[in-house]
Kinemage of the C-alpha trace (Angstrom):
@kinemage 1
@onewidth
@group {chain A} dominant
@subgroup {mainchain}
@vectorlist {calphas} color= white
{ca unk a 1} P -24.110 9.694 8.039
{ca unk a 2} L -23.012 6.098 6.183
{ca unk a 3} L -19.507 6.728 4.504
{ca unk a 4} L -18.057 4.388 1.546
{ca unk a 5} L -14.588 2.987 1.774
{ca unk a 6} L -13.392 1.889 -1.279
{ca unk a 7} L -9.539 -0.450 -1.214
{ca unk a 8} L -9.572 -0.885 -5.000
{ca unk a 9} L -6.634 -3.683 -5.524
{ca unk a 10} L -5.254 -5.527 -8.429
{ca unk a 11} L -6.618 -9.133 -7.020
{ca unk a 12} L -9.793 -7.722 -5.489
{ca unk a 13} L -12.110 -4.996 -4.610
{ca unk a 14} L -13.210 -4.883 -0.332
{ca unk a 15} L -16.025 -2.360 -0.609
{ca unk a 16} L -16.959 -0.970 3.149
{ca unk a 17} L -19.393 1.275 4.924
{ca unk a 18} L -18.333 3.279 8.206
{ca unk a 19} L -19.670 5.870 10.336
{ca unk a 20} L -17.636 9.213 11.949
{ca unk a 21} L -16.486 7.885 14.637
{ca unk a 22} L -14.214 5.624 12.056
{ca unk a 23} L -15.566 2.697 12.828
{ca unk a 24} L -15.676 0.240 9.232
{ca unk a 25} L -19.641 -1.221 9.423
{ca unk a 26} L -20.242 -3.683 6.988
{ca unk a 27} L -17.757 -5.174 4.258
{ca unk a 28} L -18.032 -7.352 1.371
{ca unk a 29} L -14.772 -8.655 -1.171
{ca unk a 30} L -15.643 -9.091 -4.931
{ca unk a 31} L -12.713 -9.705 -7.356
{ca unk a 32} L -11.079 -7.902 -9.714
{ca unk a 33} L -12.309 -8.412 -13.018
{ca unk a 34} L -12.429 -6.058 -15.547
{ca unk a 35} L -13.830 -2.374 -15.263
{ca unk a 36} L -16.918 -2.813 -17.295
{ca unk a 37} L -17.776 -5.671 -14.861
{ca unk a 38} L -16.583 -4.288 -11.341
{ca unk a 39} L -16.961 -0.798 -11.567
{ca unk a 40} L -21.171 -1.624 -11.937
{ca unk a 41} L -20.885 -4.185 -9.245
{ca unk a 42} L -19.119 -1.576 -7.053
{ca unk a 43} L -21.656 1.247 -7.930
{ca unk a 44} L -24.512 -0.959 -6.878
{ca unk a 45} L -23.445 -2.175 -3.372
{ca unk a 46} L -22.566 1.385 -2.080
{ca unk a 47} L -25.615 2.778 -3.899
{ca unk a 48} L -27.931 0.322 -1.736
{ca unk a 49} L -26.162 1.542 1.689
{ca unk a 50} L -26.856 4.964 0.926
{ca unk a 51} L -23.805 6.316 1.764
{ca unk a 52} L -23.050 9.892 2.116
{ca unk a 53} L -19.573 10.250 0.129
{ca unk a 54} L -17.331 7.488 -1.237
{ca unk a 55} L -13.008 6.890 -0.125
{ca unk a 56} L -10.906 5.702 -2.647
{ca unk a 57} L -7.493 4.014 -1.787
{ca unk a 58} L -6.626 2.374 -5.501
{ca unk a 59} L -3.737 0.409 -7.288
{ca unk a 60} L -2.205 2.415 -9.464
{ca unk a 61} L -0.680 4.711 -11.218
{ca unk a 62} L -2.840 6.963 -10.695
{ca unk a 63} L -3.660 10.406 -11.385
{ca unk a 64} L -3.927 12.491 -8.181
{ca unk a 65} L -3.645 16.293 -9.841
{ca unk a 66} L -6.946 17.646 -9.357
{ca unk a 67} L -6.174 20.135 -12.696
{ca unk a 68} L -5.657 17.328 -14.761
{ca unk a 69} L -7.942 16.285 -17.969
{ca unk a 70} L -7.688 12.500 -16.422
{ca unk a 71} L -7.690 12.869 -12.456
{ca unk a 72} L -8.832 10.168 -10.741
{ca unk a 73} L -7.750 7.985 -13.731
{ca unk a 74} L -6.171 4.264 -12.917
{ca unk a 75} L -3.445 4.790 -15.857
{ca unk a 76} L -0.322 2.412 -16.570
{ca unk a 77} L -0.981 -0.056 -14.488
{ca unk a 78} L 0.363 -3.512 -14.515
{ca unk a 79} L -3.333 -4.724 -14.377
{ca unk a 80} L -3.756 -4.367 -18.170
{ca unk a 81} L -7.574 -4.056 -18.471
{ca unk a 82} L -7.629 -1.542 -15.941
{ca unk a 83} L -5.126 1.017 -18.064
{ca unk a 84} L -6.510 4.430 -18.795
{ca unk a 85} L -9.841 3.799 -16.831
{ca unk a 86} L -11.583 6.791 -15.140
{ca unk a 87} L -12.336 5.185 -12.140
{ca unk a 88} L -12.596 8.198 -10.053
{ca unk a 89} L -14.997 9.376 -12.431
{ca unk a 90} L -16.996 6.910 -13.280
{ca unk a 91} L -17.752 5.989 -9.449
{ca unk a 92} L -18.757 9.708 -9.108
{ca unk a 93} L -20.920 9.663 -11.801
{ca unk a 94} L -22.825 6.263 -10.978
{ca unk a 95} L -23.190 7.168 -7.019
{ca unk a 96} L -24.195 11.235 -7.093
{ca unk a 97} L -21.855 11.878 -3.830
{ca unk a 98} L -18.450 13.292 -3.104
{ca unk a 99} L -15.368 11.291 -3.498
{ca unk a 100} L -11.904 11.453 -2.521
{ca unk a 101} L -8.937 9.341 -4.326
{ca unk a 102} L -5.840 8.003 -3.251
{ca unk a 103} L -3.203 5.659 -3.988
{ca unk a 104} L -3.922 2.345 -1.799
{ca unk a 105} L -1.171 2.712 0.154
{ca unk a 106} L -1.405 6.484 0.619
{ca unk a 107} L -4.615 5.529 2.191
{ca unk a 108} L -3.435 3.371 4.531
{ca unk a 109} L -0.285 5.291 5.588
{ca unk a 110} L -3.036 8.020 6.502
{ca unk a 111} L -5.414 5.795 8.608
{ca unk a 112} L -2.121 4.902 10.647
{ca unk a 113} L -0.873 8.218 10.711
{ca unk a 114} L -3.960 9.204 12.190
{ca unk a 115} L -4.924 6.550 14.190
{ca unk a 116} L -2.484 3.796 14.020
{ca unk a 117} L 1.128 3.364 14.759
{ca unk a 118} L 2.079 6.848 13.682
{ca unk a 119} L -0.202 8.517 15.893
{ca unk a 120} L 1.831 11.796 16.962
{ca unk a 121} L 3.990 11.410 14.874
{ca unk a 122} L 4.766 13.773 11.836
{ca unk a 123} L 6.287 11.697 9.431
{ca unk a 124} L 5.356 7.843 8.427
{ca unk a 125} L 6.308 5.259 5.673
{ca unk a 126} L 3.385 2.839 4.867
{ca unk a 127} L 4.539 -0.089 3.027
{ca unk a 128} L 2.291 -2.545 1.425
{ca unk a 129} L 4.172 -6.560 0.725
{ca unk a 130} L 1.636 -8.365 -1.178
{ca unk a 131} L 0.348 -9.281 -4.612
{ca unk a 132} L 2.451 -5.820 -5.550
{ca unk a 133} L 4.458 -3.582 -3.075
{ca unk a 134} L 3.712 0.365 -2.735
{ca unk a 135} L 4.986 3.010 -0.170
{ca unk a 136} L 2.354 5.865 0.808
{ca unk a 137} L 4.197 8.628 2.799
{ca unk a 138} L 3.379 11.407 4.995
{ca unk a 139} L 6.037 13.919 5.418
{ca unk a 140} L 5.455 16.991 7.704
{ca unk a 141} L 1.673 16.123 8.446
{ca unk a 142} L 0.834 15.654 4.920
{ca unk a 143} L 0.499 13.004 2.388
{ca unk a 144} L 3.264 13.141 -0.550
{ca unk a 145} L 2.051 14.459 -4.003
{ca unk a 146} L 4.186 15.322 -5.736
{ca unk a 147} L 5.164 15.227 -9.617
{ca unk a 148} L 2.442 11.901 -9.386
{ca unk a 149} L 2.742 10.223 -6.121
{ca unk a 150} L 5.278 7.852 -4.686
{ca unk a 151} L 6.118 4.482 -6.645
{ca unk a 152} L 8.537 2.786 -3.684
{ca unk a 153} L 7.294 -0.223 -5.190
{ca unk a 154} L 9.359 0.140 -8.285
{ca unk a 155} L 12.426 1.269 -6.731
{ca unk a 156} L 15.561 -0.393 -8.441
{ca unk a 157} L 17.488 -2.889 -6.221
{ca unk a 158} L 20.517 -4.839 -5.975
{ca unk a 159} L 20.767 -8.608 -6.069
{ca unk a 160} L 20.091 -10.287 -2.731
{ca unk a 161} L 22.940 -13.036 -2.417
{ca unk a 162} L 21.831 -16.427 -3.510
{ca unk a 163} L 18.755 -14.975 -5.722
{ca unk a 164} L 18.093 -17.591 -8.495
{ca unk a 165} L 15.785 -14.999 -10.097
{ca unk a 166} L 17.738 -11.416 -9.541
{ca unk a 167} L 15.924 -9.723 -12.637
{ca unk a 168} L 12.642 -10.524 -11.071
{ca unk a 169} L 8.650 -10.412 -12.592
{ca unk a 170} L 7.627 -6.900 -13.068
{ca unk a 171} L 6.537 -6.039 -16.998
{ca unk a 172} L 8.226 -2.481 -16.305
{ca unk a 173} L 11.836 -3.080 -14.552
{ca unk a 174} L 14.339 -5.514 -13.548
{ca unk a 175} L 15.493 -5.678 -9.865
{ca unk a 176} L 12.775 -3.569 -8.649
{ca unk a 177} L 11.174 -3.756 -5.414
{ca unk a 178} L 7.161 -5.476 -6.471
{ca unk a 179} L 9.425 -7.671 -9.025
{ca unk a 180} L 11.780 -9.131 -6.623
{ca unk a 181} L 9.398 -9.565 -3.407
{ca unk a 182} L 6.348 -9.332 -4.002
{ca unk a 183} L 4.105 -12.581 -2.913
{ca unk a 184} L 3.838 -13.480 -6.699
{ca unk a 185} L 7.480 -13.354 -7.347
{ca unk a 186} L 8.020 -15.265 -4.266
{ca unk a 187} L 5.719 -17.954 -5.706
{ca unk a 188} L 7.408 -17.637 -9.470
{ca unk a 189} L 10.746 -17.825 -8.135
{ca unk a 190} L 10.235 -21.021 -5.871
{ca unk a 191} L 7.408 -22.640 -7.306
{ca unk a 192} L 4.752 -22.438 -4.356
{ca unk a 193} L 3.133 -19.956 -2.578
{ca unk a 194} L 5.022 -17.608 0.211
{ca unk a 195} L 2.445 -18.986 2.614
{ca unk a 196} L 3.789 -22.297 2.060
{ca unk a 197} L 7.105 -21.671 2.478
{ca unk a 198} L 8.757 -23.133 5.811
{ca unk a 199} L 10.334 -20.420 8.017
{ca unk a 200} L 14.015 -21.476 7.782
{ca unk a 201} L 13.708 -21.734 3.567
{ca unk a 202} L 16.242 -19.220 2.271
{ca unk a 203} L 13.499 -17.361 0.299
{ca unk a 204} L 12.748 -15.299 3.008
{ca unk a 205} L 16.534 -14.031 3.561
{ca unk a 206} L 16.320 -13.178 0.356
{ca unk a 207} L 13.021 -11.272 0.697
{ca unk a 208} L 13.969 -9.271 3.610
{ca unk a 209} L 17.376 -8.318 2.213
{ca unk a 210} L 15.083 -6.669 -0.653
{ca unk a 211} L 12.681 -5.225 2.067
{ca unk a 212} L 15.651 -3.901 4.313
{ca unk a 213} L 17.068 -2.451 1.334
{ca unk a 214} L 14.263 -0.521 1.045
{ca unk a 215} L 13.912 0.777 4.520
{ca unk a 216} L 17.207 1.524 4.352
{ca unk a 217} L 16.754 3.930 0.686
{ca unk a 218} L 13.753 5.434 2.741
{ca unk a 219} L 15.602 6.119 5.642
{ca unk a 220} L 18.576 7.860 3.642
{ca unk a 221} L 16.379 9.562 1.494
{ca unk a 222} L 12.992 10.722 3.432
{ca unk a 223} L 13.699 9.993 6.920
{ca unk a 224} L 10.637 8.552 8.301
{ca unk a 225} L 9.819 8.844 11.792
{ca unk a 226} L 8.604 5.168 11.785
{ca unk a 227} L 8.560 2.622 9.008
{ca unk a 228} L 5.412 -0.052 8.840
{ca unk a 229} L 5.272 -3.198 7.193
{ca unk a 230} L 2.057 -4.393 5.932
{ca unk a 231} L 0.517 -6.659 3.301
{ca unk a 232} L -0.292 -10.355 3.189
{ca unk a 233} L 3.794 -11.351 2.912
{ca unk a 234} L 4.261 -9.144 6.216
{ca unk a 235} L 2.168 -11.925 7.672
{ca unk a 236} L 5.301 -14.188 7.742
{ca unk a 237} L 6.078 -12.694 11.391
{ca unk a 238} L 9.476 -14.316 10.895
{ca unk a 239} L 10.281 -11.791 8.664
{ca unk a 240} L 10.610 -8.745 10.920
{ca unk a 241} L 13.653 -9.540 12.703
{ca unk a 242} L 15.326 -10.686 9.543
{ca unk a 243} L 14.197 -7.072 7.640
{ca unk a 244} L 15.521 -5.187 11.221
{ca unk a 245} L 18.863 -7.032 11.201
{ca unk a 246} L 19.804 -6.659 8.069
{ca unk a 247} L 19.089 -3.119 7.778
{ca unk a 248} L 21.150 -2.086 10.633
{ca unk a 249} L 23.665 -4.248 8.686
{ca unk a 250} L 23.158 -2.020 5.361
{ca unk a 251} L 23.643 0.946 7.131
{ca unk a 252} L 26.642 -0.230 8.793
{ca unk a 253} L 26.656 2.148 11.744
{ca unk a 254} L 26.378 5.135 9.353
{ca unk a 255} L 22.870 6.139 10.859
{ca unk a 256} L 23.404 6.668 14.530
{ca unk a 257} L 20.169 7.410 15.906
{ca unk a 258} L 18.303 5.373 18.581
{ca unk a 259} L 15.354 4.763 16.310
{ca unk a 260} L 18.264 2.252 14.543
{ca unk a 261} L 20.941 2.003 16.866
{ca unk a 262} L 18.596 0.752 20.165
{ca unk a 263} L 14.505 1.004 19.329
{ca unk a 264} L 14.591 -0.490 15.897
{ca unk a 265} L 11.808 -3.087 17.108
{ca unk a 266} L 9.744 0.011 17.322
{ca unk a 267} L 11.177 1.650 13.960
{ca unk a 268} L 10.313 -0.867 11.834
{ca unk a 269} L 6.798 -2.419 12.775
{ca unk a 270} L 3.664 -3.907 11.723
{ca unk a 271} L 0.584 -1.741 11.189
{ca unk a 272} L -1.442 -0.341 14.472
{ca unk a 273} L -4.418 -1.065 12.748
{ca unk a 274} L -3.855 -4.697 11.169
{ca unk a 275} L -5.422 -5.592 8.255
{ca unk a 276} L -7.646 -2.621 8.462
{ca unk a 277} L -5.578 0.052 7.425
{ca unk a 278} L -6.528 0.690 3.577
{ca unk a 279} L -10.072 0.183 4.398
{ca unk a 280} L -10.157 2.630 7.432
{ca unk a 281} L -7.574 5.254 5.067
{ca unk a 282} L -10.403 5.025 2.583
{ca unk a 283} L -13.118 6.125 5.132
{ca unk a 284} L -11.091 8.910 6.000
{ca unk a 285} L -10.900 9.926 2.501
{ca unk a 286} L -14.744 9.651 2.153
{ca unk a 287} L -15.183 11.712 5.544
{ca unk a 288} L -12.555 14.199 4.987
{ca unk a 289} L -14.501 14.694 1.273
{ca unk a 290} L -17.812 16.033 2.936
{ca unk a 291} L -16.210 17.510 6.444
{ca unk a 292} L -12.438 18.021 4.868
């Protein structure tokens, strides 16, 4: 059987085919445009690959209650075309097959729970640094739904030291997470891309103060068994040891575990499964909708 894997992002759309074993097959990238022009794009490709069922990992919100009048709805949203749209539905409709939803990051935090740098383990925080930020978790084996499904991106910080820009970008908040760190905020707050950015420029203190901040809010609060870092700003491999320094400085000792106290460079980590992990999530979401 041919499985669609869908990582359905603000920027752009990766549309993949896999097989059981969970190997990804073929892949193609289209942007993100609006729905009336993607969605039929989308429909197309998977419909010529005949696949068998269809993953969804997706921006969001998103409705994930399967009782609800709008589930599988993209709904506030930052992308403002994409507000209130069905997609969910509308992908089920056009293809004819069974399909499973997700948040994006949900996804991936489930492809490395599975098969990534979680394996064994029974708890997991996926976070997602890129054109926005997002947290999927897995807590006790399962992936976190609750009231909606978690928003980590959006969680309300404090001002790094020395940020020029400590309200940040995001249309919703100021001082949350995606407003103060994201790669687009990085680029609005100094001008050029993160990418660009040399290694000792003090943007990136100030990025993985925010970061650490986080880890440290998840590790007070949900108590991961391992924390990974992924997204196209987690790229900056500088950044690691800055984010792990500074949150053993945040938590000043409180925390006295090894995970912090001696194996942090196995605490907090990049993903097991690279850049692949929202596009593998996905085809576990498409596979566990026909065999799940």
């Amino acid at each position: 059987m041919i499985y669609g894997a869908l990582e359905a992002g603000g920027t752009k759309m990766v549309l993949s085919t896999g097989n059981e074993n969970n190997e990804l097959l073929e892949r193609v990238s289209i942007p993100t445009e609006t729905p009336d022009i993607t969605i039929p794009r989308m429909t197309e490709w998977f419909a010529a690959h005949g696949i068998s069922s269809l993953g969804i990992g997706t921006f969001g919100l998103v409705d994930l209650n399967p009782a609800s009048d709008t589930y599988g709805w993209i709904t506030s949203t930052p992308k403002f075309a994409w507000r209130n749209c069905p997609l969910m539905p509308l992908m089920q409709e056009k293809l004819g097959v069974p399909v499973r939803i997700d948040t994006d990051v949900n996804a991936a935090a489930l492809a490395e729970y599975r098969l990534g740098a979680a394996r064994g383990m029974h708890s997991c925080l996926y976070v997602t640094v890129g054109t926005g930020i997002g947290g999927g978790l897995i807590i006790g084996d399962r992936l976190v739904h609750g009231m909606m499904h978690p928003e980590a991106g959006h969680m309300l910080l404090r001002s790094a030291s020395g940020d020029p820009s400590p309200d940040g970008i995001c249309p919703y908040h100021k001082g949350c997470a995606e407003g103060l760190a994201s790669g687009p905020a990085i680029e609005k707050r100094w001008g050029i891309p993160a990418r660009d950015l040399p290694e000792d420029h003090i943007a990136w203190a100030i990025v993985a103060d925010y970061i650490a901040q986080m880890c440290v809010n998840a590790v007070c609060t949900v108590s991961p068994e391992i924390i990974i870092l992924g997204g196209g700003v987690m790229h900056q491999r500088h950044l690691f040891p800055l984010i792990r320094k500074r949150v053993r400085e945040l938590l000043n000792d409180y925390i006295c575990v090894p995970q912090i106290t001696k194996k942090i460079d196995e605490y907090i980590v990049s993903p097991g499964l690279g850049d692949d992990s929202g596009a593998i999530g996905a085809l576990l979401l498409a596979i566990d909708a026909v065999h799940g």
